[in-house]
Backbone as CSV, one residue per row, in Angstrom:
resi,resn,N_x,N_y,N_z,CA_x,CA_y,CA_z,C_x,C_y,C_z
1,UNK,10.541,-10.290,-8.296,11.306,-9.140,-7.842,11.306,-9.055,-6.322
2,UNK,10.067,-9.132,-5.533,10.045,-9.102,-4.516,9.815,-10.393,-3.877
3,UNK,10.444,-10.991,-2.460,10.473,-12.258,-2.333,9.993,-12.046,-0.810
4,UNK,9.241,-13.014,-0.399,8.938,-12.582,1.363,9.467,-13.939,1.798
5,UNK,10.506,-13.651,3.186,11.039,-14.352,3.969,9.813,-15.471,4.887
6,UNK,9.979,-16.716,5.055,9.215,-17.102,5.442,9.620,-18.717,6.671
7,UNK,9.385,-18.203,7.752,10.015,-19.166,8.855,9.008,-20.087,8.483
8,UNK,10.548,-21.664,8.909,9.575,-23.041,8.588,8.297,-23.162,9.733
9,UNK,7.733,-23.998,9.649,6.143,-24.446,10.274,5.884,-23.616,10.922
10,UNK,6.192,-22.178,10.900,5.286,-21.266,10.849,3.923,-20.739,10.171
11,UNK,2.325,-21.028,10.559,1.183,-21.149,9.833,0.828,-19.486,9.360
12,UNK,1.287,-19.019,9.844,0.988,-17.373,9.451,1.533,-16.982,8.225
13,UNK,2.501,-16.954,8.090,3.818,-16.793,7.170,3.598,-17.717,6.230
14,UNK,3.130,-18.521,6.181,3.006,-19.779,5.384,1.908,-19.651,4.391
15,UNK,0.877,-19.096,5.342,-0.327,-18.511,4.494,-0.045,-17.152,4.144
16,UNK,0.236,-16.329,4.046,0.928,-14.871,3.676,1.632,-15.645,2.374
17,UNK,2.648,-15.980,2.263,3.295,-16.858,0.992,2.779,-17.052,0.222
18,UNK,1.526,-17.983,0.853,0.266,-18.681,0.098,-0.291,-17.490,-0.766
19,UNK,-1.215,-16.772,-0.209,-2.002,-15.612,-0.364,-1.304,-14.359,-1.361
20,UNK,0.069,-14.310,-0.663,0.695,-13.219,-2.222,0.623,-13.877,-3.274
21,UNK,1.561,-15.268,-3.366,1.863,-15.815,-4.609,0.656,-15.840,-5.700
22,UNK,-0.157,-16.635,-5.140,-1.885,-16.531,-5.621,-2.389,-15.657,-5.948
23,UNK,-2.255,-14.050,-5.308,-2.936,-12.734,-6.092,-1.773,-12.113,-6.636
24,UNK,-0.747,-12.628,-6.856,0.340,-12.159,-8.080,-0.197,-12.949,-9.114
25,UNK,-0.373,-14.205,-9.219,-0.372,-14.723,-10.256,-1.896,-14.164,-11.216
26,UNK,-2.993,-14.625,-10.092,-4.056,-14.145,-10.476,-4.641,-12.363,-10.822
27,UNK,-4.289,-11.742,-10.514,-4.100,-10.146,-10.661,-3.174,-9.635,-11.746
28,UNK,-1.951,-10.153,-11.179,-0.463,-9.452,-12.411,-0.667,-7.652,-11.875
29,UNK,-0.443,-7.436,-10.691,-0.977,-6.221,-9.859,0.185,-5.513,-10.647
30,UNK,-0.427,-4.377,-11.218,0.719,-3.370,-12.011,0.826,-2.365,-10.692
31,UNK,0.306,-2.457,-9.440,1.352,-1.795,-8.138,1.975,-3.015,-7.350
32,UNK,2.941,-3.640,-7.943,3.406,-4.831,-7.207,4.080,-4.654,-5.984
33,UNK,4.613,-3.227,-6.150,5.225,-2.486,-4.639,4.462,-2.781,-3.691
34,UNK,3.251,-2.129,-3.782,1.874,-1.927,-2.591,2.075,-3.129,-2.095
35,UNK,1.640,-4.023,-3.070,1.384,-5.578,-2.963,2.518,-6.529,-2.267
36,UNK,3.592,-6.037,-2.319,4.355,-6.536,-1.080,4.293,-5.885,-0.051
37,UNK,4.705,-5.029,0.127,4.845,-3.912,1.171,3.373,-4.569,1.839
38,UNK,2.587,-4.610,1.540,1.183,-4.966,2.600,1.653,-6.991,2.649
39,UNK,1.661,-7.627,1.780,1.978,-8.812,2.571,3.044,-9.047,3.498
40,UNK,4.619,-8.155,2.932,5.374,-8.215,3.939,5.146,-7.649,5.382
41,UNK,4.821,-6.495,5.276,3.879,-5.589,6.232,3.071,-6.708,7.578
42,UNK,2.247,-7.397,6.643,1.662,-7.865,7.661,2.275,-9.644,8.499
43,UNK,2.942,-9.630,7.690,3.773,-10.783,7.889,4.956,-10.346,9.458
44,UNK,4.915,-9.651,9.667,5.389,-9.266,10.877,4.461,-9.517,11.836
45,UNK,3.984,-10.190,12.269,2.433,-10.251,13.382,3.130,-11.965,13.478
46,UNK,3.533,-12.677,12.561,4.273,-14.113,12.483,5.470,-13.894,12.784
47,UNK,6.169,-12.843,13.659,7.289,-12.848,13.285,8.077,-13.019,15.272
48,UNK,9.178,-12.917,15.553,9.503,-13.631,16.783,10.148,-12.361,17.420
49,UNK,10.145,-11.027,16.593,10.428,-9.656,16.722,10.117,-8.569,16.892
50,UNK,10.408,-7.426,17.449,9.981,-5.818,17.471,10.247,-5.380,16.094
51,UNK,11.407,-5.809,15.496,11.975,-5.540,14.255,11.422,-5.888,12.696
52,UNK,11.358,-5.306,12.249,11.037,-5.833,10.911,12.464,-7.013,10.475
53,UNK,11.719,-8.188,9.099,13.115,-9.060,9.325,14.071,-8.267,8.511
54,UNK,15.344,-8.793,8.768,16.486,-7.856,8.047,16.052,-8.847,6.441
55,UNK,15.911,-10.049,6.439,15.787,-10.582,4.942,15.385,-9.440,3.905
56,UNK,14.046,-8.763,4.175,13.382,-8.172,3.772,13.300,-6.865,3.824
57,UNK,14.242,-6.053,4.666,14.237,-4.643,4.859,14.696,-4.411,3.248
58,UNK,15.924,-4.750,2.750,15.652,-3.685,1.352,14.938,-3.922,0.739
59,UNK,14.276,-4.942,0.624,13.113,-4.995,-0.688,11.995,-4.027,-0.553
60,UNK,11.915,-4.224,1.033,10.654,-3.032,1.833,10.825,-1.669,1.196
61,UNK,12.467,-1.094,1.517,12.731,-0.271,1.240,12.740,0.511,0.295
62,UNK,13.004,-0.393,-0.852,12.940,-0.388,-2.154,11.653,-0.468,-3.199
63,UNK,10.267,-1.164,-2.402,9.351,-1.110,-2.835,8.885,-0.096,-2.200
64,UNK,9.211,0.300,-1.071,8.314,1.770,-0.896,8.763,2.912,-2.187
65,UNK,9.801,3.130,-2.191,10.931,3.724,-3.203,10.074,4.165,-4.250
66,UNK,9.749,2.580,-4.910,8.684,2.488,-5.986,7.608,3.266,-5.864
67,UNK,6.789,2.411,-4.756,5.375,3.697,-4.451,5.651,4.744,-4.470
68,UNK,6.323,5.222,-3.568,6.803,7.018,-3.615,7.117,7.601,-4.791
69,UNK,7.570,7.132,-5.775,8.117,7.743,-6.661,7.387,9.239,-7.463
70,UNK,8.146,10.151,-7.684,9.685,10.276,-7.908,10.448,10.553,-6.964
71,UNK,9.838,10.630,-5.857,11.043,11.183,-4.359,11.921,10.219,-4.151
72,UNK,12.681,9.989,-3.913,13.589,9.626,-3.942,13.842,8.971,-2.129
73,UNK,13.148,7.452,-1.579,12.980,7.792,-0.219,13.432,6.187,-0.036
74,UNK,14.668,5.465,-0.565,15.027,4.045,-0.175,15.837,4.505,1.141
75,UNK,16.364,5.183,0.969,18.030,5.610,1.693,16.663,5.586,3.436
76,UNK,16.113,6.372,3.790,15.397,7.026,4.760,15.254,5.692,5.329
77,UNK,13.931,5.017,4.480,13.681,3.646,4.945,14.369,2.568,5.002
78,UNK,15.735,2.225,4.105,17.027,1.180,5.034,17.551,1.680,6.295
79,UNK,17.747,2.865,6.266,18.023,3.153,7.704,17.628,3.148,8.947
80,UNK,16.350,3.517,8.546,14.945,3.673,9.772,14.872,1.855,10.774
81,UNK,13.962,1.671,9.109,13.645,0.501,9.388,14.468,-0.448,10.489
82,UNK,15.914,-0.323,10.230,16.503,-1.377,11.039,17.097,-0.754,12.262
83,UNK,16.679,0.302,12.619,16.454,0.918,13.808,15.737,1.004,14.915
84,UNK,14.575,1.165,14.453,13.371,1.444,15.013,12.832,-0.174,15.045
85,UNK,11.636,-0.351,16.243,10.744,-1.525,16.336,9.968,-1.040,14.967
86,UNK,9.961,-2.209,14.280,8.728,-1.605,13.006,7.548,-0.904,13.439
87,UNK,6.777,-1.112,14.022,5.573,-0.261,14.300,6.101,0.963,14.585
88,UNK,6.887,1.230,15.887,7.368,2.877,15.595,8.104,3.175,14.468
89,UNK,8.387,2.506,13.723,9.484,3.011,12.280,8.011,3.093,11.427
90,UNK,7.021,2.676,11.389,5.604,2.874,10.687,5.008,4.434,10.991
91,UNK,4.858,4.443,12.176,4.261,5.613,13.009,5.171,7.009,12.727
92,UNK,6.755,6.496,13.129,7.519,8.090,13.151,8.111,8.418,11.697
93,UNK,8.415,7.122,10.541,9.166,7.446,9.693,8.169,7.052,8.444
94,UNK,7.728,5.880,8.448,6.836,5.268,6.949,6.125,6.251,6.842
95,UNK,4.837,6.751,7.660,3.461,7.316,7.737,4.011,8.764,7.121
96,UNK,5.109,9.682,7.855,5.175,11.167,7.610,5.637,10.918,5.701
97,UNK,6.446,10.224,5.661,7.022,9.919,4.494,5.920,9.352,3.105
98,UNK,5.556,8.828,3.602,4.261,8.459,2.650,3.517,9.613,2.700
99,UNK,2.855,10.686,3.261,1.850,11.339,3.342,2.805,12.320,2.534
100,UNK,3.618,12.702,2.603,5.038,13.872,1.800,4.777,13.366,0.467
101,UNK,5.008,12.397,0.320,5.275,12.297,-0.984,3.977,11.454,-1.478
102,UNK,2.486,11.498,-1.139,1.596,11.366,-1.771,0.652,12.698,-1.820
103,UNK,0.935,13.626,-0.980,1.059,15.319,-1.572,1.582,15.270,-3.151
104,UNK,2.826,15.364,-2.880,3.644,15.241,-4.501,3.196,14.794,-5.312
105,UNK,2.903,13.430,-5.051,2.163,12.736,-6.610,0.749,13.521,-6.463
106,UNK,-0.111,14.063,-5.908,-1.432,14.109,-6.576,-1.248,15.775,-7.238
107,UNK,-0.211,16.616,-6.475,-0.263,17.714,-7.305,1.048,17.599,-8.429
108,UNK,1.933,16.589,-8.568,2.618,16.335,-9.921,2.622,15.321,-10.540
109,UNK,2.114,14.166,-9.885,1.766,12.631,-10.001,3.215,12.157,-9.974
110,UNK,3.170,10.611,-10.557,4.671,9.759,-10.683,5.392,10.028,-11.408
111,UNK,5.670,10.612,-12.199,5.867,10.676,-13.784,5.806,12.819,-14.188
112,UNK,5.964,13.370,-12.715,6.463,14.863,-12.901,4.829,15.856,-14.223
113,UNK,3.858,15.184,-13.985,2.911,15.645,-14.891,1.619,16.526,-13.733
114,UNK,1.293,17.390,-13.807,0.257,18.035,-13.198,-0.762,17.361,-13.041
115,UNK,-1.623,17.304,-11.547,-3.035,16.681,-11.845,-2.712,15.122,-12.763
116,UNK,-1.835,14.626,-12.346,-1.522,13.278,-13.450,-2.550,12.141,-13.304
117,UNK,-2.936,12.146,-12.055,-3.559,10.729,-11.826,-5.234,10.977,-11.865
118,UNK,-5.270,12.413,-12.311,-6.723,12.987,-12.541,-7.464,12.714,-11.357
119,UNK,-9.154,12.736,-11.292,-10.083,13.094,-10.105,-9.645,11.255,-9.691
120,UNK,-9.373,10.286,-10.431,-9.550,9.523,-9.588,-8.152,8.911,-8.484
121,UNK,-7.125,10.025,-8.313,-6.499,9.980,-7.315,-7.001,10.374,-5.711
122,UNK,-7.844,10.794,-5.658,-9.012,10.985,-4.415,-9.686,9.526,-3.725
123,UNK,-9.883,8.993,-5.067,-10.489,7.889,-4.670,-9.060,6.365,-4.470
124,UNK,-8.420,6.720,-5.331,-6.817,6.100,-4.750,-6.489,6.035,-3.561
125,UNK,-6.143,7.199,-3.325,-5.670,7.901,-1.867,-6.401,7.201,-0.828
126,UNK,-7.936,7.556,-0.599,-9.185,6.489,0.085,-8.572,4.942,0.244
127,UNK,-8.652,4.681,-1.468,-8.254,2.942,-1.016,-6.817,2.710,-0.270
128,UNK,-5.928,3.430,-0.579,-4.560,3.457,0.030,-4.892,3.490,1.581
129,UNK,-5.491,4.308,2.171,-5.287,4.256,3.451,-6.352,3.388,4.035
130,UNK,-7.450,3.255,3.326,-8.021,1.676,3.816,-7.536,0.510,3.812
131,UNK,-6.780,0.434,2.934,-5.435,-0.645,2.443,-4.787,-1.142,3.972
132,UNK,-4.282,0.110,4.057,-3.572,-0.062,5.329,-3.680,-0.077,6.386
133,UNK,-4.949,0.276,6.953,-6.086,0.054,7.823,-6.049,-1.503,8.160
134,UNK,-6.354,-2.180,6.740,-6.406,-3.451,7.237,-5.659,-4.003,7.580
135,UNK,-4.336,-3.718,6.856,-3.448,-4.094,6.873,-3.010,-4.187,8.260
136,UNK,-3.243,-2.824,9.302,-2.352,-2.406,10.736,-2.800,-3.758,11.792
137,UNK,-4.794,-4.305,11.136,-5.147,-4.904,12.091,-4.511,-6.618,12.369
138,UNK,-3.054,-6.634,11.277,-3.234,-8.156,10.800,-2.576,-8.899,12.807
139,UNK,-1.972,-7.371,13.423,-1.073,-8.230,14.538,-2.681,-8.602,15.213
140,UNK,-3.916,-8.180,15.760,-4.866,-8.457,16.173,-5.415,-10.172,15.733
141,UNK,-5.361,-10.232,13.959,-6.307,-11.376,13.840,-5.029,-12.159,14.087
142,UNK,-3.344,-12.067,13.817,-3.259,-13.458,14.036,-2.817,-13.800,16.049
143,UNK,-3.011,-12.574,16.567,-2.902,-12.641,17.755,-4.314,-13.470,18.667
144,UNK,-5.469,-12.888,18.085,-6.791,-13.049,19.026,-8.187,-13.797,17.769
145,UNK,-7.544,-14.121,16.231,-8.233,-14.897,16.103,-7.648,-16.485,15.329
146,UNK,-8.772,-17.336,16.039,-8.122,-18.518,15.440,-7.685,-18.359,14.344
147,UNK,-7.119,-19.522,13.623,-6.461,-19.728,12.232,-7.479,-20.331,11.636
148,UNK,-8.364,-21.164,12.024,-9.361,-21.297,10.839,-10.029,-20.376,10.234
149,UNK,-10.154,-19.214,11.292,-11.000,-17.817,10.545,-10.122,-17.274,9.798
150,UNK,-8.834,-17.410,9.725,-8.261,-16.147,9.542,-8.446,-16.207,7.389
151,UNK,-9.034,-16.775,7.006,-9.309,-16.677,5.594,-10.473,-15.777,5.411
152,UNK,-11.199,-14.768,6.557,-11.794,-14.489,6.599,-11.430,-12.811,6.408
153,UNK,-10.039,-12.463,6.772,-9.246,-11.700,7.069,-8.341,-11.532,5.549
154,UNK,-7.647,-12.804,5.151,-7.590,-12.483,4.273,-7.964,-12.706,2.820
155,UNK,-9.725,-12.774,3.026,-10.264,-12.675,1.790,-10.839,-10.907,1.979
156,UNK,-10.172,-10.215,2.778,-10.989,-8.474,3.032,-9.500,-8.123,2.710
157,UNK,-8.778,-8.777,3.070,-7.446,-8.316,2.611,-7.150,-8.301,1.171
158,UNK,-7.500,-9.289,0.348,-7.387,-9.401,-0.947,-8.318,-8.779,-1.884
159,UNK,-9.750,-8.341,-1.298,-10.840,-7.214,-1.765,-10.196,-6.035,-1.999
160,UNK,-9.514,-5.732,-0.757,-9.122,-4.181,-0.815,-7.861,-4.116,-1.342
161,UNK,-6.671,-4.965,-1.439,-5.992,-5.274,-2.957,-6.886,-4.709,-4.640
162,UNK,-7.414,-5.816,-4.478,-7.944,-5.761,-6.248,-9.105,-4.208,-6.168
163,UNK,-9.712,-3.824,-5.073,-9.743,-2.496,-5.422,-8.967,-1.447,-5.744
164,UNK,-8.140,-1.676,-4.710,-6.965,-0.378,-4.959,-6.407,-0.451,-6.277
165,UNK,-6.182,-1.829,-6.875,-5.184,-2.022,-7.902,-5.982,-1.253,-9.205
166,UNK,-7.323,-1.294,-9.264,-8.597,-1.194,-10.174,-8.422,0.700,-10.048
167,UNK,-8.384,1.160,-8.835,-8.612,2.334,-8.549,-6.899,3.096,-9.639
168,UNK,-5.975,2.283,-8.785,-4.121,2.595,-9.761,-4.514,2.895,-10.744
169,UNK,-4.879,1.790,-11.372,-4.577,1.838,-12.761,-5.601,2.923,-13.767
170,UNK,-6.830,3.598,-12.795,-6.874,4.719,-13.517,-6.067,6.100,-13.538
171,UNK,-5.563,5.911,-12.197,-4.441,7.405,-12.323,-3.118,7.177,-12.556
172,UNK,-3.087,6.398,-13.518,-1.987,5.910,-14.924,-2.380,6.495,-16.218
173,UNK,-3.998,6.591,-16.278,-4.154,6.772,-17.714,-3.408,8.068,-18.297
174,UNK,-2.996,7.711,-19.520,-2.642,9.207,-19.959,-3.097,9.827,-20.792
175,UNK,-3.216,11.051,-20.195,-4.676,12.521,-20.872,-3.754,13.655,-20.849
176,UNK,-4.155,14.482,-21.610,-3.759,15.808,-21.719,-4.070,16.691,-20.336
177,UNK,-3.571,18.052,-20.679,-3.954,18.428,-19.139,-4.973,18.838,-19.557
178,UNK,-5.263,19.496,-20.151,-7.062,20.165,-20.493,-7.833,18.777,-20.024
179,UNK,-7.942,17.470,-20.537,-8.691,16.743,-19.762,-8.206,16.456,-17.703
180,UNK,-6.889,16.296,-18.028,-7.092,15.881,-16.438,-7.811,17.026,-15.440
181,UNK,-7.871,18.612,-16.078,-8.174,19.799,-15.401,-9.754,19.687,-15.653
182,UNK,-10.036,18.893,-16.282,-12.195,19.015,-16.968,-12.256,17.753,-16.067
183,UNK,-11.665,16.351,-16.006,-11.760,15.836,-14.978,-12.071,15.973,-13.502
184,UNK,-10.723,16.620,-13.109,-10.800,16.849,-11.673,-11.988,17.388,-10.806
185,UNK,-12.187,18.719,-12.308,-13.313,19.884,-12.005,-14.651,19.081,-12.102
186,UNK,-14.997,18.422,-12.736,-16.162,17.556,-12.695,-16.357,17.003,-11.597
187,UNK,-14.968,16.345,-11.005,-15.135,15.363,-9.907,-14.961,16.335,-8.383
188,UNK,-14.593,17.695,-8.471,-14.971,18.370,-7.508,-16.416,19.139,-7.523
189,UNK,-16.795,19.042,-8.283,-18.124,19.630,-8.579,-19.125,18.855,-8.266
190,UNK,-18.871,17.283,-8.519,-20.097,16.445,-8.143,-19.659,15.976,-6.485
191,UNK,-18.252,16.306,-6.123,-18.480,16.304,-3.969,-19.147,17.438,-4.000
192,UNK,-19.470,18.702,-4.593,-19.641,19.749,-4.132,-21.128,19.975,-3.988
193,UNK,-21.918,18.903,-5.115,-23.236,18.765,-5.239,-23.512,17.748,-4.208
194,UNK,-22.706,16.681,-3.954,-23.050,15.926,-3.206,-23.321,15.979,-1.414
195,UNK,-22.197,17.585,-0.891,-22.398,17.975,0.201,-23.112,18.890,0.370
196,UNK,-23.532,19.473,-0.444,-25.118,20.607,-0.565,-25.765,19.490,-0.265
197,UNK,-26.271,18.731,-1.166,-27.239,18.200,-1.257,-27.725,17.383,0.388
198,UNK,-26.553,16.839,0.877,-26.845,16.364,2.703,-26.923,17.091,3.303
């Protein structure tokens, strides 16, 4: 579904290719959105531009779409995107837009259900923005570190993949609301013991 553009004897891009194809196959990531969106994402650090590539803007667009869902947010990001230098189209348009509509999902989830993704959308949310954390640093390693290390980079890159994906797929499960509400409350009750207690 999603395909990443990839300039010839270019070693960055080449390994990005490498590295998705391999944790698609091996994973079968049921957030396959994320999972581009962060290889394409970082595949810009290989790239000869301010711009994100046009190859790839709708798929971007379209896999954010996905993540976001149910908001409704392709239209925002084809437009942005090929406007803006990507990093400011990250900063002024991705970031507000993602944070909007991951409000939404944790108080209606994907799927228009209350509390849907239960207490362990907290811990989602966490891996999501560590996700992307790593993700922001990829212009650094392929700027200032060699290429022999850089498997070093993305074997932390592919950790915090198969966490997040582990973390998804519990705020998929589907529960009644009486459990997702005995959930949540459990899981605010034990931060609540846990910050007394320090």
């Amino acid at each position: 579904m999603y395909k990443l553009h990839v300039l010839p004897n270019n070693e960055w891009l080449s390994t990005i290719d490498r590295e998705y194809t391999a944790y698609k196959a091996s994973i079968k990531p049921r957030a396959a959105a994320v999972t581009f969106l962060v290889y394409s994402g970082i595949s810009y650090a290989g790239g000869d531009s301010k711009y994100f590539p046009e190859q790839m803007a709708d798929s971007y667009a379209n896999a954010f779409q996905i993540h976001q869902k149910p908001i409704q947010t392709a239209v925002i990001h084809k437009k942005y995107i090929r406007q803006l230098p990507y990093l400011w189209y990250l900063l002024l348009v991705a970031m507000p837009v993602d944070i909007y509509a991951h409000i939404y999902q944790f108080i209606f989830g994907e799927r228009d259900a209350f509390l849907e993704g239960g207490a362990f959308f907290i811990p989602y949310m966490c891996s999501h923005w560590t996700l992307l954390s790593v993700a922001m640093v990829s212009s650094l390693v392929h700027d200032f570190i060699p290429p022999d290390y850089w498997f070093l980079y993305f074997y932390l890159l592919r950790m915090n993949l198969v966490i997040h994906e582990h973390v998804y797929r519990f705020t998929l499960r589907k529960m009644s609301i009486c459990y997702r509400l005995f959930e949540f409350g459990l899981f605010m009750c034990a931060v609540n013991y846990f910050l007394l207690e320090n």
